[in-house]
Steps between C-alpha positions, in 0.01 A plus 500: 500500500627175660850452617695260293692199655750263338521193575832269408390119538872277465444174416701195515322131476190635625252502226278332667459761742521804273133519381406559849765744614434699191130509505514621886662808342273589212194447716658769690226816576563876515848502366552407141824250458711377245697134554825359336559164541859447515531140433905387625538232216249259636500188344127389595227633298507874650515592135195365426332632800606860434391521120163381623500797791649761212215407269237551732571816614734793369609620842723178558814446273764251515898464454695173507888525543685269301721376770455491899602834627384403860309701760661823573547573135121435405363679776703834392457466140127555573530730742752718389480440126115444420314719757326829435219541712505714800531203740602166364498141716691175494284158549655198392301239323425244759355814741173688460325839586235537732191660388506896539900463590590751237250788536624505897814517463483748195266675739724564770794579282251807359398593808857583605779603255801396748414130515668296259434152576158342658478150614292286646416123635511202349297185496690159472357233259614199323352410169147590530406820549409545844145728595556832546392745794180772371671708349510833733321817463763736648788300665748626749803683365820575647803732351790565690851723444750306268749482805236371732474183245814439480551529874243223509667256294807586667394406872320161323823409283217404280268627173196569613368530147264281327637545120260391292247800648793721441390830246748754461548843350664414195690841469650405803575105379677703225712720703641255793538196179348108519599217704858405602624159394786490751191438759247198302319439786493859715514696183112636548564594936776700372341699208189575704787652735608721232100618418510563875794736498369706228077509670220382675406140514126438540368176609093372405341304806315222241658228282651632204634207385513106460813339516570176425660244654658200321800307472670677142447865745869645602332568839396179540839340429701762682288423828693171599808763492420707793926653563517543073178704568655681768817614337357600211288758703750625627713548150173705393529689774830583481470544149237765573691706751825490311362682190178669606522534909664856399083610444455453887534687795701236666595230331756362704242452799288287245753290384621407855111410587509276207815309600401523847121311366700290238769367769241389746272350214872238473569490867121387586559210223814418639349427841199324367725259301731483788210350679407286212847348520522621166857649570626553115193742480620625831851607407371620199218726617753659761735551287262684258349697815823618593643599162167740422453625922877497654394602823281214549812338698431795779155426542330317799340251243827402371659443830241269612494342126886450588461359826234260327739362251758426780292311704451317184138350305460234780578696777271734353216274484519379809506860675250657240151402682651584862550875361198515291297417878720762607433775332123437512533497909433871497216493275356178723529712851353860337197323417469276824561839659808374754 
């Protein structure tokens, strides 16, 4: 018998996108899937769109709030609410699913009862769907310890998880709850924390996923916003350790390797808009670096950051290419061989 997937498809203002995302699912092979289209209030014609999908085939239904109830409530009211299958998946209505993507990650989910979330890449594309790779025979796999995962993102600061190839156990979406809407745009890095604590995470070596890039995406309007972006990873993680680090053998070593990622993230801003002379963003980046890493001011970076800023942006400038042939000097006589 094939596994069954769920698949939760939000939608806000993107009916012109839906018929694709949706039809990527249901042309899905070797699993058999279900989709609810979760459609946010839109005031385009996404109703018109979804009767159309409904009609034409029985696996796809369709709810319409009455009023907005924004992201994080959508997403969990299909996840938490609506799903039944064994595994269950969240693709919003301007992404799409790669051929195959569900039968490999269903795959290596069977395969091994301890992973609880699989992953995979993503391909970037704008309005037209871009060509796919073949689709692969038997592609790479790689599943690693829960704590090993979040070690990961913890020495990046960063989410290393592309979500729309994100399928899940959805016993164990049930047991650690949905999304958190204290954290709009980290909410997903931190919940695929939680899956971590609790199992395995498996990643597929193939595209699993399109995602698409526009100008209504959060992502795309949260990119100009690179310090926003920055704290709010580190409220997710913070978030994470404070109610589920206790699952971990040692939490507090974690944590401190996120701050420790997190703080430098800031302070490497801060010294790249120092050198832009864009010194607002300066004071602000330190600032930020220093409240999430404390111990940055102890650091060798720091104290040559410091000496930097006393010296001043044109004293800076002036001195900046003198060093930069300095410290390639060494480099310049190793290979001459002096």
């Amino acid at each position: 018998m094939l596994s069954q997937v769920d698949v939760v498809v939000p939608c806000y203002r993107y009916g012109h996108y839906l018929t694709g995302c949706v039809e990527s699912v249901l042309s899905q092979i070797g699993v058999q899937v279900r989709v609810l289209i979760l459609d946010d209030a839109s005031p385009d014609h996404t109703p018109d769109v979804a009767a159309d999908l409904v009609r034409r085939d029985g696996r796809v239904e369709y709810r319409r709030h009455a009023v907005n109830n924004r992201h994080v409530d959508t997403y969990n009211e299909g996840l938490l609410e609506w799903a039944s299958a064994k595994y269950v998946l969240l693709l919003s209505a301007d992404d799409m699913l790669a051929p195959g993507a569900l039968r490999r990650a269903v795959k290596v989910m069977e395969a091994d009862p301890a992973v609880c979330l699989v992953h995979g890449e993503q391909l970037l594309m704008g309005d037209a769907p871009p060509t796919l790779p073949r689709e692969p025979v038997e592609p790479a796999v790689e599943v690693v310890r829960g704590e090993d995962f979040i070690g990961s993102c913890c020495g990046n600061g960063d989410n290393p998880v592309a979500t729309p190839t994100v399928v899940v156990r959805t016993a164990v979406q049930r047991q650690i709850g949905g999304y958190r809407k204290s954290l709009p745009h980290s909410c997903d890095m931190e919940m695929w924390l939680r899956f971590a604590a609790r199992g395995a995470v498996g990643r597929v070596r193939a595209v699993q996923a399109c995602k698409r890039m526009h100008q209504a995406n959060m992502q795309h309007q949260y990119l100009g916003n690179a310090l926003g972006d920055l704290k709010e990873r580190h409220e997710a993680f913070d978030a994470f350790f404070r109610d589920d680090g206790h699952l971990l053998h040692d939490p507090e070593r974690l944590h401190a390797l996120a701050r420790h990622s997190l703080g430098m993230q800031a302070f490497w801003a801060a010294s790249g808009a120092f050198d832009a002379s864009d010194l607002d963003a300066c004071e602000n980046c330190l600032a930020e670096a220093l409240r999430i890493y404390p111990r940055l001011d102890a650091t060798p970076e720091y104290r040559r950051f410091r000496w930097k800023r006393r010296i001043g942006r044109r004293g800076w400038s002036l001195l900046q290419p003198l060093i930069g042939r300095f410290r390639q000097t060494p480099e310049v006589l190793k290979t001459s061989g002096a």
